[in-house]
C-alpha positions, 0 to 999 in steps of 0.5 A, a space after each residue: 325472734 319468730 315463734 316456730 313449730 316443728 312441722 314432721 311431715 309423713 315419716 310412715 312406714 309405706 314411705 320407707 324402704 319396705 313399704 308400697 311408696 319407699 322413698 330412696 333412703 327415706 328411713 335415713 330421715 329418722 335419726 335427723 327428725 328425732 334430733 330436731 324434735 329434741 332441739 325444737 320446743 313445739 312440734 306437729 306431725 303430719 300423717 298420710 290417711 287414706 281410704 282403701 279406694 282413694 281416688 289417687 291410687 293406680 288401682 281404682 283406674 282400670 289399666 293405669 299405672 303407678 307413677 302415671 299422670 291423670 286430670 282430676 277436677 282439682 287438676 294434674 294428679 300422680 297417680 301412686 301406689 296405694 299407700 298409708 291405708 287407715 289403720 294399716 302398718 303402712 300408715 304407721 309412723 316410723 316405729 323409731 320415729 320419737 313423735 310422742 312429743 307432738 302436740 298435733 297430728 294433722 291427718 290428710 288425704 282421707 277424703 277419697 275424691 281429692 289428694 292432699 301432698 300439703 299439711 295445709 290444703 288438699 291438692 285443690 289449694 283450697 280445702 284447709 287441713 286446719 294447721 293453719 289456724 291451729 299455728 295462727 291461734 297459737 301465735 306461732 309465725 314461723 314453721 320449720 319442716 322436715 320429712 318425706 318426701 322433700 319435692 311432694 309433701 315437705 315441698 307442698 306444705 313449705 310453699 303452702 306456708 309461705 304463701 299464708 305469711 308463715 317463715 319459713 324453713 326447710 331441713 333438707 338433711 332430714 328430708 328425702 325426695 321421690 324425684 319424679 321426672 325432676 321434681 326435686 329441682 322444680 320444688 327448689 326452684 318453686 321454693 326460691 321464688 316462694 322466699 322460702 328458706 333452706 339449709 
């Protein structure tokens, strides 16, 4: 039987509703993700940590808008309302969220050049989080993901996962999508190629 770890992916503040990128219903995963914590015996959190002027956000393009698409040097990159700033409540995690039990909290998205949607690389699919040796040291070959938002974030890392050689599964009832121009199907159908597993 394959060694898993719980993998949360970004239940914050500014990703529920109230906050600079709500995802529709996002606090709706709480409940779920804390269900799953209880149930699964290793868990790491993810947590969206941006600088103030990060590169990402709408506002560091003169006269772009949120949701609008750019090319950086990485490649395509959505530009988002700023969100999860450091050491701001919006970068908080759910204050319901039991994350408490996390043995690791990997932070992305800090560098202010490049964007990170996966808990394993920054959107160049080359710059490692460092979860990856963190789960091969400590001999796990299995994650299971859950959190916000389904067609970004948990979306990125599952496929990140699979293509290390990690099994993979993705709880979609405790996951919420931005779906963006259908990106939520794109993500499913990118999954089904990748071999990773959902339910």
């Amino acid at each position: 039987m394959p060694k898993t770890c719980l993998v949360v992916v970004d239940i914050q503040n500014d990703f529920c509703p109230g906050g600079s990128l709500a995802v529709a219903d996002g606090d709706a995963v709480v409940a779920y993700a804390n269900e799953l914590i209880g149930e699964y015996e290793h868990v790491v959190l993810t947590q969206d940590w941006h600088p103030a002027d990060h590169s990402s956000f709408a506002s560091q393009h003169h006269g772009a808008e949120p949701f609008s698409m750019i090319t950086m040097p990485y490649g395509p990159q959505t530009l988002w309302p700023d969100h999860c700033i450091q050491g701001t409540r919006g970068a908080e995690f759910h204050p319901d969220l039991n994350w408490n039990k996390a043995e690791l909290v990997i932070r992305k998205g800090f560098r202010r050049d490049i964007d990170s949607y996966s808990a394993f690389f920054e959107n160049d699919h080359e710059t490692p989080t460092g979860l990856a040796g963190y789960l091969r040291e400590r001999g796990f070959d299995a994650v299971a993901l859950c959190g916000l938002a389904t067609d970004f974030c948990v979306g990125y890392s599952a496929l990140d996962a699979a293509r290390l050689g990690f099994e993979v599964l993705v709880i979609e009832r405790a996951c919420r999508a931005i779906d963006l121009d259908g990106s939520l199907d794109r993500m499913r159908t990118d999954w089904q190629a990748a071999g990773v597993g959902v339910i």
